[in-house]
C-alpha positions in Angstrom: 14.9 19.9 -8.6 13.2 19.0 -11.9 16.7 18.7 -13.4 18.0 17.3 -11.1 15.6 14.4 -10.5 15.3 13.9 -14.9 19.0 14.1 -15.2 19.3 10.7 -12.4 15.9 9.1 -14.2 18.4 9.2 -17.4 21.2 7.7 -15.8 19.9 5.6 -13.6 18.4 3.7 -16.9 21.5 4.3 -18.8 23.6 2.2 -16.3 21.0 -0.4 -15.5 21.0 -1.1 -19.4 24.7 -0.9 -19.9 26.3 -2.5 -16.4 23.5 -5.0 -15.5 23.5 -7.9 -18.2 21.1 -9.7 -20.2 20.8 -12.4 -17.3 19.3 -16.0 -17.8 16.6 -16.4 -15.9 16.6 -18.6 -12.2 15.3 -21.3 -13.2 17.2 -22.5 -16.2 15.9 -25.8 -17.0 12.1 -25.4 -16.7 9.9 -26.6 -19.1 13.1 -27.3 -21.3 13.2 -23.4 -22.2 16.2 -21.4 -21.5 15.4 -18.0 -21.2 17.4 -14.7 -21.0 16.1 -11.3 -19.2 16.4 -8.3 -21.5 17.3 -5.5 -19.1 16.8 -2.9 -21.9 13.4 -4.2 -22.7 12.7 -4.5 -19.0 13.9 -0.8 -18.8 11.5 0.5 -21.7 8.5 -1.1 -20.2 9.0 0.9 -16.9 9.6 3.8 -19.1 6.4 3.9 -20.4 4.5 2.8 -17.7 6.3 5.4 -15.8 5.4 8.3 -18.3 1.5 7.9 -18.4 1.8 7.7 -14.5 4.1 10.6 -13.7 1.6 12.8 -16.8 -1.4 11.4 -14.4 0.8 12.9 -11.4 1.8 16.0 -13.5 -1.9 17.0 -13.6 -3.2 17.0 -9.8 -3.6 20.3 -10.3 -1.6 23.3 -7.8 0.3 20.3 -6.4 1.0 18.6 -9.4 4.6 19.1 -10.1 5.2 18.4 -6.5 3.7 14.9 -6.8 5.9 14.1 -10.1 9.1 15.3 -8.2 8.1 12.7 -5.3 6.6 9.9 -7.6 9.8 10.2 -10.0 12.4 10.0 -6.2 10.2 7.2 -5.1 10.0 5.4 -8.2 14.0 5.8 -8.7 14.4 4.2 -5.0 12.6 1.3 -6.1 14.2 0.4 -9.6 17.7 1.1 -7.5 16.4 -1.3 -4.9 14.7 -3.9 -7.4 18.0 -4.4 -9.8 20.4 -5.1 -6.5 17.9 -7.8 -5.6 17.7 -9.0 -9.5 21.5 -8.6 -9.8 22.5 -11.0 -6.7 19.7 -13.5 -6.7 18.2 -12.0 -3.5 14.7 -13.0 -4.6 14.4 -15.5 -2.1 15.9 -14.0 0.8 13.6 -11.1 0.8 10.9 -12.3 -0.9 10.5 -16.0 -2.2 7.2 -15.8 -3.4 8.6 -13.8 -6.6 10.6 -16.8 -7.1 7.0 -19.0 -6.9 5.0 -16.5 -9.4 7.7 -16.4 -12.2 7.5 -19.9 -12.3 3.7 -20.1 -12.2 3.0 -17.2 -14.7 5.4 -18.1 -17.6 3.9 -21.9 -17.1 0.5 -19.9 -17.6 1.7 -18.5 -20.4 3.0 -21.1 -22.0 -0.5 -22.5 -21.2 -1.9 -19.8 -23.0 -0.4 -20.5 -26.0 -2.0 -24.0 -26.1 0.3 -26.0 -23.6 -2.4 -28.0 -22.0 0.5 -29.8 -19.4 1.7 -26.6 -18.2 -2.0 -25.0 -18.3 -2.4 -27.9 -15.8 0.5 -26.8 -13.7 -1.0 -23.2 -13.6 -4.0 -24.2 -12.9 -3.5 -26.1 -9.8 -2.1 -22.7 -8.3 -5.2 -20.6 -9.9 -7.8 -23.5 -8.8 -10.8 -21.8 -9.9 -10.1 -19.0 -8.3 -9.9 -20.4 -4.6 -6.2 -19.7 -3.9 -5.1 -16.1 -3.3 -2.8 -14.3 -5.8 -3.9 -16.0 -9.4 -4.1 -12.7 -10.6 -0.5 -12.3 -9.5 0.5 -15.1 -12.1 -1.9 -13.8 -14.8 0.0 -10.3 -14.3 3.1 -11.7 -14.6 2.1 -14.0 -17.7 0.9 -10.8 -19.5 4.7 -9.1 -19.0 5.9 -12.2 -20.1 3.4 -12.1 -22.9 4.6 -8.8 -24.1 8.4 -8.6 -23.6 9.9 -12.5 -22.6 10.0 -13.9 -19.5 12.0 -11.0 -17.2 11.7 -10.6 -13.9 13.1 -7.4 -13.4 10.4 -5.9 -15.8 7.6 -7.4 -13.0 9.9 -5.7 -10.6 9.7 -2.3 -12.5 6.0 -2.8 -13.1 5.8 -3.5 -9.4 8.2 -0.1 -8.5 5.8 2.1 -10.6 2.7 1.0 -8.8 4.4 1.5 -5.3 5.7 5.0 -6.5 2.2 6.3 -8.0 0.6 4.5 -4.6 1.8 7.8 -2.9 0.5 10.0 -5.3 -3.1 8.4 -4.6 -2.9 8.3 -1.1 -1.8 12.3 -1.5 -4.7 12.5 -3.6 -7.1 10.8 -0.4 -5.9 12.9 2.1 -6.0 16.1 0.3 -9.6 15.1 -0.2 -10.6 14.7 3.3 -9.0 17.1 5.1 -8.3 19.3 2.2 -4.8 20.3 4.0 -1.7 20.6 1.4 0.5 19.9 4.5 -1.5 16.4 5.1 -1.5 15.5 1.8 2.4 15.9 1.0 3.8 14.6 4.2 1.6 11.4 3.6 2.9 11.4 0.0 7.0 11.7 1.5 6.2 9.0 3.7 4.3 6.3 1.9 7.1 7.1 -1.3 10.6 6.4 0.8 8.8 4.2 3.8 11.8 1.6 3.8 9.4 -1.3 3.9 6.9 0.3 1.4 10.1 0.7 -1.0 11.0 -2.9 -0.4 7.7 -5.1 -1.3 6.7 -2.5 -4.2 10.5 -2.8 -5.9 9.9 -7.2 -6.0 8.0 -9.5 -8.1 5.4 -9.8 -5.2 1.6 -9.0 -5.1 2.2 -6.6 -2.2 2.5 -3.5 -4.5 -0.3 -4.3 -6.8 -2.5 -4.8 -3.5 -1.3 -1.6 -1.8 -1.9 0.0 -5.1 -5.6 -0.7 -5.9 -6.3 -0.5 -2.6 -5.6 3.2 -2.3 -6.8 3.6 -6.2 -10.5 2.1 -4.4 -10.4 4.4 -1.3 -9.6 7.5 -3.9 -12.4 6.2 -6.3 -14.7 6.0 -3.3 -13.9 9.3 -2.4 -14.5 10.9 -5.6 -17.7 8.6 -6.1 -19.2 10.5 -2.8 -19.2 13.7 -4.4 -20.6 13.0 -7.5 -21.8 10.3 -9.7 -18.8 9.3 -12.2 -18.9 6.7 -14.8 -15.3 6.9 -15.1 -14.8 6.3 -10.8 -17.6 3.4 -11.1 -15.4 1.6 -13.9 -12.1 2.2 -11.7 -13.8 0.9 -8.4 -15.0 -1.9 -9.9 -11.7 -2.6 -11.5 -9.7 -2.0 -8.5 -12.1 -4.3 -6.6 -11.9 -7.2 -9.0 -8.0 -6.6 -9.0 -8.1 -6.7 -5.3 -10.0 -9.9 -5.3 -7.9 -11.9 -7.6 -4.6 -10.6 -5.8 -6.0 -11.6 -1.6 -9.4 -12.3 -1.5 -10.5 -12.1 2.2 -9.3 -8.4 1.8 -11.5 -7.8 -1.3 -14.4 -8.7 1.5 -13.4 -6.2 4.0 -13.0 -3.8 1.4 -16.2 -4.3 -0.4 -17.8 -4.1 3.1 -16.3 -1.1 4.1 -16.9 0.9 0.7 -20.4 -0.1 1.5 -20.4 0.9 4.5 -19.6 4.0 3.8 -21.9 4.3 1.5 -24.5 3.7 3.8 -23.8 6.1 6.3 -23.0 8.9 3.5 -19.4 10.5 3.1 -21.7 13.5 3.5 -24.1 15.0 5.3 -28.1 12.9 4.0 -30.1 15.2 1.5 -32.1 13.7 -0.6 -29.2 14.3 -3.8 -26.6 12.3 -1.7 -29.4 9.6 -0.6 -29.7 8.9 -4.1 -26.6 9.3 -5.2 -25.0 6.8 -2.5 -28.2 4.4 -3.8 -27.2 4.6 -7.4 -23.7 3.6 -6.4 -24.6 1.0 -4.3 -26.7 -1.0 -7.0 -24.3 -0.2 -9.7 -21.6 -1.7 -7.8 -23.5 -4.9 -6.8 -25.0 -5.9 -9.9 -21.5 -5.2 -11.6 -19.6 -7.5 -9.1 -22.6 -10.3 -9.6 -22.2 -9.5 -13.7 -18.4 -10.6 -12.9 -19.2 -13.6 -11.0 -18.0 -13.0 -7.2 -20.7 -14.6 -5.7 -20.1 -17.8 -7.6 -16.5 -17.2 -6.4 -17.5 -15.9 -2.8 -19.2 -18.9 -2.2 -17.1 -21.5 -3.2 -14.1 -19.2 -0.9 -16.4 -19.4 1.9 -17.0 -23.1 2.0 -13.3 -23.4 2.0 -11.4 -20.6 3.8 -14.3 -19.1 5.5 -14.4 -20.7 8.6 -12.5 -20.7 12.4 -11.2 -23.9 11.9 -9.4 -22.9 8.7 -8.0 -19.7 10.0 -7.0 -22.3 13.0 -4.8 -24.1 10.5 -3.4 -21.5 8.7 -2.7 -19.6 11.8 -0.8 -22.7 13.2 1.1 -23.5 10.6 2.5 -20.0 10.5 3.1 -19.8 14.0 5.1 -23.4 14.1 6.9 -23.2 10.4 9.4 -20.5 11.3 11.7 -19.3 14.4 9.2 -15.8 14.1 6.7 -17.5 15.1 4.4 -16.1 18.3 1.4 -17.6 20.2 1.7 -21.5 19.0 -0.4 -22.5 21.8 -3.4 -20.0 20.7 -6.4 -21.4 19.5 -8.6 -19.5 17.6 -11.3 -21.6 16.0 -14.0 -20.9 18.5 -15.7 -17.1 19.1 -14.1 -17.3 22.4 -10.7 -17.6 21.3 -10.5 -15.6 18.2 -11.4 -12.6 20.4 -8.7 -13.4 22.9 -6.4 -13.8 20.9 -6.9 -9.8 19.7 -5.4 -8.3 22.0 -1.6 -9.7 21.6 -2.0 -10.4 18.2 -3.0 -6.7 17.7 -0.1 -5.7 19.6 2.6 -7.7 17.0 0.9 -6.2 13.6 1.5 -2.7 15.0 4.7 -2.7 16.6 6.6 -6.3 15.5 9.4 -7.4 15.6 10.6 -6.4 18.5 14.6 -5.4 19.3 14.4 -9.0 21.2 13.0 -10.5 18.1 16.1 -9.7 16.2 18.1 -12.6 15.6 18.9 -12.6 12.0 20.2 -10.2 9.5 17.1 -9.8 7.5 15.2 -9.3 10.9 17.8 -6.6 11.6 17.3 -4.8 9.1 13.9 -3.4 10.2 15.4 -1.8 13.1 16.0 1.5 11.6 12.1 1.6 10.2 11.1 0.6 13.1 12.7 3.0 15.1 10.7 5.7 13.1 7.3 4.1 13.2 7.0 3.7 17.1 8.5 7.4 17.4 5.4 8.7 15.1 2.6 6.1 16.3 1.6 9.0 18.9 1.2 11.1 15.9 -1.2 7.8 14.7 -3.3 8.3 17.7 -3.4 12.0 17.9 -4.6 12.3 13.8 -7.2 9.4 14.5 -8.7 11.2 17.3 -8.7 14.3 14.9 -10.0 12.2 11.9 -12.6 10.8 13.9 -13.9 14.0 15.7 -14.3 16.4 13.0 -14.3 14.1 9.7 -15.7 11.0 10.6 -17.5 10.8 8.2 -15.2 11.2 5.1 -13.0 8.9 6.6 -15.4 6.1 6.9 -14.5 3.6 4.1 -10.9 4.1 5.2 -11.5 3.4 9.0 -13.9 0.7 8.9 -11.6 -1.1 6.0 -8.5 -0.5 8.7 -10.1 -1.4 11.7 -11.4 -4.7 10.2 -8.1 -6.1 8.6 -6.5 -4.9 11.7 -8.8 -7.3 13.6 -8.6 -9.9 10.8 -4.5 -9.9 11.1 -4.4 -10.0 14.4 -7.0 -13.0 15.2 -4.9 -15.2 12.4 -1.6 -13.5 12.0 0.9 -15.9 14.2 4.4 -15.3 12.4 6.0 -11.9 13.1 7.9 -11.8 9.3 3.9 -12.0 7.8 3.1 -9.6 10.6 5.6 -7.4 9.3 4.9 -7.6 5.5 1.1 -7.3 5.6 0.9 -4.5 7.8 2.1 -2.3 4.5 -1.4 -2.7 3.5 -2.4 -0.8 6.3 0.3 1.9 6.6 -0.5 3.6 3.6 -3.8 4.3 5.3 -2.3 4.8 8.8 0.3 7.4 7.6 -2.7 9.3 6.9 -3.5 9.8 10.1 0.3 10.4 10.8 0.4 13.1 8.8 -2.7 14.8 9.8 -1.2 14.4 14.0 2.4 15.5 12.9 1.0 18.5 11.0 -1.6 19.2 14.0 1.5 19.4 16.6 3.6 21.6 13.7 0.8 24.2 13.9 0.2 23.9 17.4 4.0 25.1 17.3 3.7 27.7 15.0 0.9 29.3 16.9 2.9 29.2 20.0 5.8 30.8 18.3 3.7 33.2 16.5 1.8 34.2 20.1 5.1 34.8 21.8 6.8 36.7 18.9 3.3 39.1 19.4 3.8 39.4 22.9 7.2 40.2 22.8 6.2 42.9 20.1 3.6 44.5 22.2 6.1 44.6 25.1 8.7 46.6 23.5 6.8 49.5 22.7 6.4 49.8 26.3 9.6 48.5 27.6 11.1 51.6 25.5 8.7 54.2 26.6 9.7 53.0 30.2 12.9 53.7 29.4 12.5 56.9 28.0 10.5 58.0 31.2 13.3 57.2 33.5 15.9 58.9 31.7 13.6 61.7 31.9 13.5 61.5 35.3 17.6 60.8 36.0 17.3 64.5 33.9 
């Protein structure tokens, strides 16, 4: 399998170089600079990017070289995926944000280098921080930085971080439940997940979200067993990251890490008291040091309030065919808690078959299909989870109940729906997992009890036997 999955890596590169050309980049005539995409460049970027994360997957220990086999599959989906959508311009039919940050970060770029006209441009997207995904356009102007302006290197870039994202969330549920069966199925599915493949192979912020979202849960994780420079320095990291990509996230993260905290991954000794104490300081004066609540409150005072989520939610609901629940209000207490229950109901399970009226809504079906099918599994691990590990699971509950609620109060637009629940399904495949492997041993035990009984009846059924022939005798 090792061959096999290094001898596609090699060609899959080799052909991208050779058949997909050099390609000037969409948008031809901005800023007055013609561009062209290097694929080769873009190729040896992923290349090394790929290396240091398939060596970081290499050394998980006993389950190592199983984690390299799925990150190198997953990561080989993606590039496929990525270059069809580069190839044929289908940036903006799956995804036109991409289309929105190449434009911002090479104007950022060019800022950088002491363009104050198109540092203006890039700051009214960045605006001090208030709008969501500036570090989106700072990503993308330090690729652009390094290697031209490319978009299929973002994409790569992008297609790494969703292919080691399965890696970490193996690495999460390994450390909970400590089952190799948990950890691997939730590694299959959160590496070929057809939705998963298709946000994390685009030059969107979805992957880089997913991505140090799972690298936070894992760092919390590690942090409750022992104090770690090195996981303090990657929480933090993640965090900030988190925070520049969708801020209102970063909140529900931040409080469920601390929440966790509080209540203690583990069971209270005085070691762990101060050890989830140490954390929690370390972590709070680092994200003061950094300036979030400079940044928290001036995101507050603009975003942080019913009315706003009102807006937003409305003009989501009215600005597309997908929309659902245009005549919800949700900018009193009253309402937003109303409006729970149905909105709950599209983040888990829409678009519906009815809901299918395009080809691009379509083309969920299949996905969809498989994600109903195992949401009993869902239930069946959270009851699990929540019964014998509650505990451990904490940061990743509370963060998935909250932006659960979150989406559902102010999601109105099924396609947003649809795309923002991947930050939730690396999480709830999780619990997936640990139901699907539950019902596989429940199996096994049954099988195994009837292959016993059927051992301890043939003794018997022979020695009957031999008695009546006896007998005939």
């Amino acid at each position: 399998m090792n061959a096999v999955l290094t001898m596609l890596a090699l060609i899959s590169c080799v052909l991208i170089i050779l058949v997909v050309p050099n390609m000037v980049t969409p948008f031809v005539a901005d800023y007055g600079v013609i561009t062209v995409a290097s694929t080769g460049k873009a190729v040896l970027l992923c290349a090394a990017l790929a290396a240091l994360a398939g060596l970081f997957s290499y050394r998980q220990g006993p389950n190592g070289p199983f984690l390299l086999r799925v990150f190198v599959a997953a990561l080989l989906v993606r590039m496929i995926l990525g270059t069809v959508i580069f190839v044929f311009h289908k940036q903006d039919f799956f995804g036109g944000d991409a289309l929105t940050y190449d434009q911002v970060g090479f104007a950022q770029l060019l800022g950088w280098g002491g363009d104050k006209y198109q540092q203006s441009l890039a700051a009214l997207f960045v605006d001090e921080g208030g709008a969501s995904g500036w570090g989106m356009v700072y990503l993308v102007a330090v690729i652009y930085g390094l290697i031209g302006r490319n978009m299929l290197a973002v994409q790569f870039v992008n297609s790494v971080l969703g292919a080691v994202t399965a890696v970490l969330i193996s690495l999460c549920a390994q450390h909970v439940f400590n089952n190799t069966r948990v950890a691997r199925l939730a590694a299959m599915a959160v590496a070929f997940y057809p939705s998963l493949v298709l946000w994390s192979s685009q030059g969107l912020k979805d992957g880089p979200i997913v991505f140090f979202l799972a690298l936070s849960i894992l760092a919390t994780l590690r942090l409750g067993e022992k104090i770690s420079p090195k996981y303090i320095v990657v929480l933090l990291s993640s965090l900030m990251a988190v925070l520049s990509l969708r801020f209102y996230v970063f909140y529900m993260l931040f409080v469920a890490i601390g929440g966790s905290f509080v209540i203690g991954l583990k069971a209270l000794t005085p070691t762990t008291f101060f050890r989830q104490l140490v954390v929690i300081v370390v972590l709070g004066l680092g994200l003061t040091y950094f300036g979030v609540t400079r940044v928290a409150n001036i995101q507050i005072e603009r975003f942080g309030t019913l009315q706003s989520v009102q807006r937003s939610r409305h003009d989501a609901a009215r600005s597309a065919e997908s929309g659902f629940g245009r005549d919800v209000d949700v900018s009193t207490t009253s309402g937003a808690l109303s409006a729970i229950p149905v909105g709950m109901l599209y983040l888990l399970f829409a678009p519906f078959p009815w809901q299918l009226v395009s080809l691009r809504q379509s083309l969920t079906l299949p996905e969809m299909i498989v994600w109903w099918a195992s949401f009993p599994m869902l239930v069946l691990g959270l009851w699990f989870s929540i019964k014998y590990r509650l505990r451990m699971i904490s940061p990743i509950l509370i963060f998935t109940v909250m932006l659960s609620l979150a989406y559902s109060v102010f999601q109105g637009n099924v396609g947003n729906a649809y795309r923002q629940r991947a930050q939730l399904l690396v999480f709830y495949f999780i619990f997936v997992a640990v139901g699907s492997v539950l019902m596989l041993e429940k199996r096994e035990a049954k099988n195994r009890e009837i292959v016993a009984k059927r051992k301890s009846v043939a003794p018997a059924s022979v020695a009957s036997t031999v008695a009546r022939t006896q007998e005939l005798r």
